[in-house]
N, CA, C and O atoms as a Tripos MOL2 file, in Angstrom:
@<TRIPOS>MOLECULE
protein
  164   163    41     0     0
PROTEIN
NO_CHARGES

@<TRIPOS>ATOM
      1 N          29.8400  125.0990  -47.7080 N.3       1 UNK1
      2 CA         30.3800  125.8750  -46.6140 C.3       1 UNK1
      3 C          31.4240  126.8700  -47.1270 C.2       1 UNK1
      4 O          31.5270  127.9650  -46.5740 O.2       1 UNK1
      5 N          32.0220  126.6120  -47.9230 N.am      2 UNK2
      6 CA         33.1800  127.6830  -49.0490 C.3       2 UNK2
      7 C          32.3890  128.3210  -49.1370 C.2       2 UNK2
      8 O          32.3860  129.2340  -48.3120 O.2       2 UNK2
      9 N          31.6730  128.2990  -49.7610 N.am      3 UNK3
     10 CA         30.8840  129.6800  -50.8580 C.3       3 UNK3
     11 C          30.5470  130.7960  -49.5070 C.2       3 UNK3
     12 O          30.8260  131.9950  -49.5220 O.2       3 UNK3
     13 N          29.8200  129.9840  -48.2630 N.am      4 UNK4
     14 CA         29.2390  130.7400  -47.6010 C.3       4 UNK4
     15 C          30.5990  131.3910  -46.5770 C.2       4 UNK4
     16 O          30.1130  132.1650  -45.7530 O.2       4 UNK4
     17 N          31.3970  131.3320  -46.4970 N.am      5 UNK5
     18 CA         32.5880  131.4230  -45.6850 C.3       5 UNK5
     19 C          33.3980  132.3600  -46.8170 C.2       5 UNK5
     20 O          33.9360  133.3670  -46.3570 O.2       5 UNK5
     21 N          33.5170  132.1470  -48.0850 N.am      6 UNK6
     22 CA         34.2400  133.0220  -48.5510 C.3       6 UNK6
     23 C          33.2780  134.5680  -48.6490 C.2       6 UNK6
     24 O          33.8550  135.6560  -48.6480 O.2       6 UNK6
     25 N          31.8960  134.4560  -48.7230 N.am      7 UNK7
     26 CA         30.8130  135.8320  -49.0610 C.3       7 UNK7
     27 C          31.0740  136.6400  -47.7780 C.2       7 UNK7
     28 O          31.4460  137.8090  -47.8850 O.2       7 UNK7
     29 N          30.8440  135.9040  -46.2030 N.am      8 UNK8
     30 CA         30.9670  136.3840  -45.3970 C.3       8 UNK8
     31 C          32.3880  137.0130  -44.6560 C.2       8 UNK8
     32 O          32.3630  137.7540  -43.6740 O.2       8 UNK8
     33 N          33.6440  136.5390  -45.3640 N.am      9 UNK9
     34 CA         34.8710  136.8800  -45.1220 C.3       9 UNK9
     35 C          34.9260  138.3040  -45.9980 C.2       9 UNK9
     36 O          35.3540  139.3520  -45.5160 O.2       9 UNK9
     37 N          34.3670  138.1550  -47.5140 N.am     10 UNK10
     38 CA         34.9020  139.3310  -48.1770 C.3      10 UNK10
     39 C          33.8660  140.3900  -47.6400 C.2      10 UNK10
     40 O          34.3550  141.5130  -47.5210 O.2      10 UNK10
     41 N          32.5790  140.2760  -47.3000 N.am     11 UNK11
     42 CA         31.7300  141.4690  -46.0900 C.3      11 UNK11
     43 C          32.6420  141.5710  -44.9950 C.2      11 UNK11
     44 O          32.4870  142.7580  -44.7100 O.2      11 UNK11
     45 N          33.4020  141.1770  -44.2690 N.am     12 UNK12
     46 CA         34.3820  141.5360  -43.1370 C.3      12 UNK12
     47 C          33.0710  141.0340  -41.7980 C.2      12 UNK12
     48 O          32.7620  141.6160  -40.7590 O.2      12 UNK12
     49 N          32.6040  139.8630  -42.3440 N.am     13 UNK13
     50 CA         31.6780  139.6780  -41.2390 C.3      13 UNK13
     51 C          32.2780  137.7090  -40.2560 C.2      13 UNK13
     52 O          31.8150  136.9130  -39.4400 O.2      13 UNK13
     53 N          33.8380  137.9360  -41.3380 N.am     14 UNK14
     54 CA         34.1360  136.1730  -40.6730 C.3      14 UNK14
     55 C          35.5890  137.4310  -40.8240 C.2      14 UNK14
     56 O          35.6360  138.4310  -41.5400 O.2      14 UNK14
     57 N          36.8930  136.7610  -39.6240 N.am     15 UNK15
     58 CA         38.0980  137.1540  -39.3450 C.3      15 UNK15
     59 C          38.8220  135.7550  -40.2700 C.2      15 UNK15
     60 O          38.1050  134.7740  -40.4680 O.2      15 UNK15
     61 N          40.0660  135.7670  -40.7220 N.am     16 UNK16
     62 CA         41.0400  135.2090  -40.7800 C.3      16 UNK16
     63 C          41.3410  134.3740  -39.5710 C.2      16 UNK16
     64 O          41.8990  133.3320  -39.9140 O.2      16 UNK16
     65 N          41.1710  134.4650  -38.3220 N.am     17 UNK17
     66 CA         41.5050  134.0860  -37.3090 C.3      17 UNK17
     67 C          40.0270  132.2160  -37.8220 C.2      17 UNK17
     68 O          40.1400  131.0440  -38.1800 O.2      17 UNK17
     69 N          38.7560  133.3580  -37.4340 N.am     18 UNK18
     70 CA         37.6300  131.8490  -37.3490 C.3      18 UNK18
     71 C          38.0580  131.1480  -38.6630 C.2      18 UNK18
     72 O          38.4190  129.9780  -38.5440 O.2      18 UNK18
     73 N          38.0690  131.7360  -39.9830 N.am     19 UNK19
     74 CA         38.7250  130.8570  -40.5930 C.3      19 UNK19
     75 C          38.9940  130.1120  -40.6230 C.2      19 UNK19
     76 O          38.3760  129.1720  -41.1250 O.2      19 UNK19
     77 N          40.8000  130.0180  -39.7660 N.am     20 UNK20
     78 CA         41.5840  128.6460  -39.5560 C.3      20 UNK20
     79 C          40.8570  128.0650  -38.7110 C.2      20 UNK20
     80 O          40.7900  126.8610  -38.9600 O.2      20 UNK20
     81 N          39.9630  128.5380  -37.3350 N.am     21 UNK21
     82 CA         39.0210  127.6030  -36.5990 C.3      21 UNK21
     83 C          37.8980  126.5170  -38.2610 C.2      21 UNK21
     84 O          37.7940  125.2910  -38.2570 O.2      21 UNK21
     85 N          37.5430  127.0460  -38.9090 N.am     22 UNK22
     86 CA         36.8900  126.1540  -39.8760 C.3      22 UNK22
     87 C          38.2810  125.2820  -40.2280 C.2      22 UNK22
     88 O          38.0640  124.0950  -39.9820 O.2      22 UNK22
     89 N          39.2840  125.4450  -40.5960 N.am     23 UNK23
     90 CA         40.0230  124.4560  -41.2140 C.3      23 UNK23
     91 C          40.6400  123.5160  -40.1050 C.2      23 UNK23
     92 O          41.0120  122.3800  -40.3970 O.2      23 UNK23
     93 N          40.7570  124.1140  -38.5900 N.am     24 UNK24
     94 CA         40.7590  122.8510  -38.1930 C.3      24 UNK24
     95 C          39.8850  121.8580  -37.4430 C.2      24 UNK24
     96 O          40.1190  120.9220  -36.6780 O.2      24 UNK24
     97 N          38.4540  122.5830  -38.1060 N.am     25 UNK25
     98 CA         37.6310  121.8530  -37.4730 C.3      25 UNK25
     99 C          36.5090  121.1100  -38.9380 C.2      25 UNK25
    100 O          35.2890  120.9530  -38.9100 O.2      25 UNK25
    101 N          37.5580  120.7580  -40.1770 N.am     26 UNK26
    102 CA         37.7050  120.2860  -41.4500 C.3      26 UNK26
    103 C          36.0710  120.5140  -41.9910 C.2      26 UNK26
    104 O          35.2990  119.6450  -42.3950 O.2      26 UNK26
    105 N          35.8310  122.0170  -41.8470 N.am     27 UNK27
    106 CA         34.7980  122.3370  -42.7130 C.3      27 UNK27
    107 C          35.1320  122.6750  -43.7930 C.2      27 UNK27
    108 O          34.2170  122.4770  -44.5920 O.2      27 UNK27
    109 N          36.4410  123.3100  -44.4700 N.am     28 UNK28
    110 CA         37.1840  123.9140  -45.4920 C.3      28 UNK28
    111 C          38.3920  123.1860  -44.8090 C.2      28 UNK28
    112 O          38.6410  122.7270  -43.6950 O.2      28 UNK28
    113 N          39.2280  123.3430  -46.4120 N.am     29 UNK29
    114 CA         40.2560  122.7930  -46.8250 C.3      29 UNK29
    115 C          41.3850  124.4790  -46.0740 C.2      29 UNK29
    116 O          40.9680  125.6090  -45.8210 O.2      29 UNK29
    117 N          42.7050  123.9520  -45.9520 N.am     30 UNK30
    118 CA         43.8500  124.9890  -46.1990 C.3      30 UNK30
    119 C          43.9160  125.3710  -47.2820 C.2      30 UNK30
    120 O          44.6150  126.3820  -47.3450 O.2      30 UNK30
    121 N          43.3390  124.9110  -48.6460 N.am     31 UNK31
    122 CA         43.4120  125.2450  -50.0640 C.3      31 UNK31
    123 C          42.8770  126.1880  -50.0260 C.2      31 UNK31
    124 O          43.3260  127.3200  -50.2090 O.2      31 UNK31
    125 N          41.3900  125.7250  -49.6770 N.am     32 UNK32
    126 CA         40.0860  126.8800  -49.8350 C.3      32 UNK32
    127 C          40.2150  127.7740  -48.7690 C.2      32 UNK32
    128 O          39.3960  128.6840  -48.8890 O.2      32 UNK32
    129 N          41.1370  127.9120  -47.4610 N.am     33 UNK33
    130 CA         41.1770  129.1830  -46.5840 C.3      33 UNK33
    131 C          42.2140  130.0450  -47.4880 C.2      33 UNK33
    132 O          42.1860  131.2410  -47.1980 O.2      33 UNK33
    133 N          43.2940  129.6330  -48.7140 N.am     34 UNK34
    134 CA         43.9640  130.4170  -48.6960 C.3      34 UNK34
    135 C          43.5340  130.8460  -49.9020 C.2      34 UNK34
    136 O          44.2230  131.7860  -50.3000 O.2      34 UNK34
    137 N          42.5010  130.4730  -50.7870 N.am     35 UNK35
    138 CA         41.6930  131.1530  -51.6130 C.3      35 UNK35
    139 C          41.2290  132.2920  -51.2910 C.2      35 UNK35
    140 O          41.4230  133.3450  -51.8990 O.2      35 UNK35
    141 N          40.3270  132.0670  -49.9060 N.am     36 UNK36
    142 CA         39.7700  133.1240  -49.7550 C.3      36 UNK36
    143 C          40.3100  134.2420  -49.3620 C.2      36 UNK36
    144 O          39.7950  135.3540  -49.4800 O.2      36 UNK36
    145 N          41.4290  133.9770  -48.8500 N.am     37 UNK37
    146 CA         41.9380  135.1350  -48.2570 C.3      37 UNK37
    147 C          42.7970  136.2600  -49.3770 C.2      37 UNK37
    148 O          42.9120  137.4850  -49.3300 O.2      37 UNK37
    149 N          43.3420  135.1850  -50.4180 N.am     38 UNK38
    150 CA         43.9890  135.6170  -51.5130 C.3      38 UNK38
    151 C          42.8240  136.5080  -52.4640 C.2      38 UNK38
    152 O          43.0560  137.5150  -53.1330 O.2      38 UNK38
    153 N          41.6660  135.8790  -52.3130 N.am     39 UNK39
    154 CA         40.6680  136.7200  -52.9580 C.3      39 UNK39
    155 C          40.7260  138.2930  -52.5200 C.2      39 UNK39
    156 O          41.1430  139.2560  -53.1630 O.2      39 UNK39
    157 N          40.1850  138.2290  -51.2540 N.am     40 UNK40
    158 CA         40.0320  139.5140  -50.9580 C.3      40 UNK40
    159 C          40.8710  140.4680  -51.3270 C.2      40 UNK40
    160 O          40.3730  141.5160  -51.7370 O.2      40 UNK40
    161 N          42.3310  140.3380  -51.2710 N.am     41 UNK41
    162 CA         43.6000  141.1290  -50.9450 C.3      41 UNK41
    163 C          44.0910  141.5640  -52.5610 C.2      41 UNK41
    164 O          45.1090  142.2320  -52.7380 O.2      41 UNK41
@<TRIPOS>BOND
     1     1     2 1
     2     2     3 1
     3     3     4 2
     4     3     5 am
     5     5     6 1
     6     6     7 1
     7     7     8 2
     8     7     9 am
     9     9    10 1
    10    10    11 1
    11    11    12 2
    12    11    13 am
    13    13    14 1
    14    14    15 1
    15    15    16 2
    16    15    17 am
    17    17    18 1
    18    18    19 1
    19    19    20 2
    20    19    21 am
    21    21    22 1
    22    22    23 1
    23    23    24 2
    24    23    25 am
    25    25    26 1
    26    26    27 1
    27    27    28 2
    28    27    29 am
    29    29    30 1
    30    30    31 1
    31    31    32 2
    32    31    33 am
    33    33    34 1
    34    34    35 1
    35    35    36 2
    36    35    37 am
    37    37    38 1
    38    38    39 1
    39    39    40 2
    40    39    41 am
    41    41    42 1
    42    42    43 1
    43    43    44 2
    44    43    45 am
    45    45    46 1
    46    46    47 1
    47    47    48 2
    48    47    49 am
    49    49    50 1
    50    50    51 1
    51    51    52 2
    52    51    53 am
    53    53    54 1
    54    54    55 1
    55    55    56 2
    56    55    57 am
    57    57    58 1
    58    58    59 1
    59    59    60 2
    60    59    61 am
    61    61    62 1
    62    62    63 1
    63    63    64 2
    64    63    65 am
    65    65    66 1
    66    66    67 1
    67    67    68 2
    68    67    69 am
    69    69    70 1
    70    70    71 1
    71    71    72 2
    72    71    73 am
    73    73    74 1
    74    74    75 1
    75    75    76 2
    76    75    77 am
    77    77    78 1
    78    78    79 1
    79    79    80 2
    80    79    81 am
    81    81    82 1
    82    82    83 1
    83    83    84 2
    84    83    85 am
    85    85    86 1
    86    86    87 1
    87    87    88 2
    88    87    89 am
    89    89    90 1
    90    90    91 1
    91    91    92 2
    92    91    93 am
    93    93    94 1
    94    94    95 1
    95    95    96 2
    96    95    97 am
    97    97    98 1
    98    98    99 1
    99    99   100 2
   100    99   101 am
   101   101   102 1
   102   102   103 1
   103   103   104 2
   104   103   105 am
   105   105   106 1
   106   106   107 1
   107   107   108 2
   108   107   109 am
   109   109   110 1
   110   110   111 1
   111   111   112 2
   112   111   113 am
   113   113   114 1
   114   114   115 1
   115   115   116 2
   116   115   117 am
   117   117   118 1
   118   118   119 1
   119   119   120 2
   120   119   121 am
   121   121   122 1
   122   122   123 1
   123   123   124 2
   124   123   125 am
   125   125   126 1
   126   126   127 1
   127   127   128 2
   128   127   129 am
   129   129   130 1
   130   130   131 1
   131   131   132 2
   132   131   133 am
   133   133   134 1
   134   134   135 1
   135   135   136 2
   136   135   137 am
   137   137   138 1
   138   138   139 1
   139   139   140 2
   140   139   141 am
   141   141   142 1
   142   142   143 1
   143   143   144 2
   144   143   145 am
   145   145   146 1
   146   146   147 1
   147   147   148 2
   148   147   149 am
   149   149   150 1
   150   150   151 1
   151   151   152 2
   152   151   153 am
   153   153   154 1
   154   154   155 1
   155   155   156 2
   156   155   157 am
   157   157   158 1
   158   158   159 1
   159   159   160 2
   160   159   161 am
   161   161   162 1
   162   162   163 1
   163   163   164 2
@<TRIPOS>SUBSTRUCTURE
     1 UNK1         2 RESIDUE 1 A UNK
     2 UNK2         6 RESIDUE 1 A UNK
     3 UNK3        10 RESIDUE 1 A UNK
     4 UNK4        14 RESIDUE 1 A UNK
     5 UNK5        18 RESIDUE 1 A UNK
     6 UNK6        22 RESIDUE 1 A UNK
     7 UNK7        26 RESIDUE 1 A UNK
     8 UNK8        30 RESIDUE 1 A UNK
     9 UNK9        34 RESIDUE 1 A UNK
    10 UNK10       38 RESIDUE 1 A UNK
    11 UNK11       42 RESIDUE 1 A UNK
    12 UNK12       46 RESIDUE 1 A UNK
    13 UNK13       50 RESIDUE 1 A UNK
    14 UNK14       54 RESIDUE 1 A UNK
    15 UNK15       58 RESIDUE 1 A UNK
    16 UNK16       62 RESIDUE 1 A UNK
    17 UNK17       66 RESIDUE 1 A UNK
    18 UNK18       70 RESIDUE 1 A UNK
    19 UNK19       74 RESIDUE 1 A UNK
    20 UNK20       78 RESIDUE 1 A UNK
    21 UNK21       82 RESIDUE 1 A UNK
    22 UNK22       86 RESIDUE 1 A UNK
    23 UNK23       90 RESIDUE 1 A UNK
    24 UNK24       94 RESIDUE 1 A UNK
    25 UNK25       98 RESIDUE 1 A UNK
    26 UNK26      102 RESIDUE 1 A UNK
    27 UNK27      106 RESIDUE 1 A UNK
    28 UNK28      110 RESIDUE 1 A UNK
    29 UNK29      114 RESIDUE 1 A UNK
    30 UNK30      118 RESIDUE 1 A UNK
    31 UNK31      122 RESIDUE 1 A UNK
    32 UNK32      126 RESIDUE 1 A UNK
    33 UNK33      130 RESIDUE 1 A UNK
    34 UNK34      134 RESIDUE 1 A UNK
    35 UNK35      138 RESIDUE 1 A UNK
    36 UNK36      142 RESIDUE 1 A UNK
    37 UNK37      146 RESIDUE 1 A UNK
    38 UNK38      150 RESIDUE 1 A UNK
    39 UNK39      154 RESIDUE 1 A UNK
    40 UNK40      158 RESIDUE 1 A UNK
    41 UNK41      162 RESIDUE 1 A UNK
């Protein structure tokens, strides 16, 4: 679910917002949301 959540975040096709909906609905870690986001930027 990472892999596919981080591809679709850096296309601008997932928000930062659904994101944290994945982390608190413990599909991804807070580790791995702040990977991804750190990736992009």
């Amino acid at each position: 679910m990472y892999e596919i959540l981080k591809e679709r975040y850096q296309r601008n096709f997932v928000t930062k917002e659904q994101l944290k909906r994945y982390v608190a609905l413990n599909k991804i870690t807070q580790e791995q949301y702040q990977n991804i986001i750190e990736e992009k930027e």
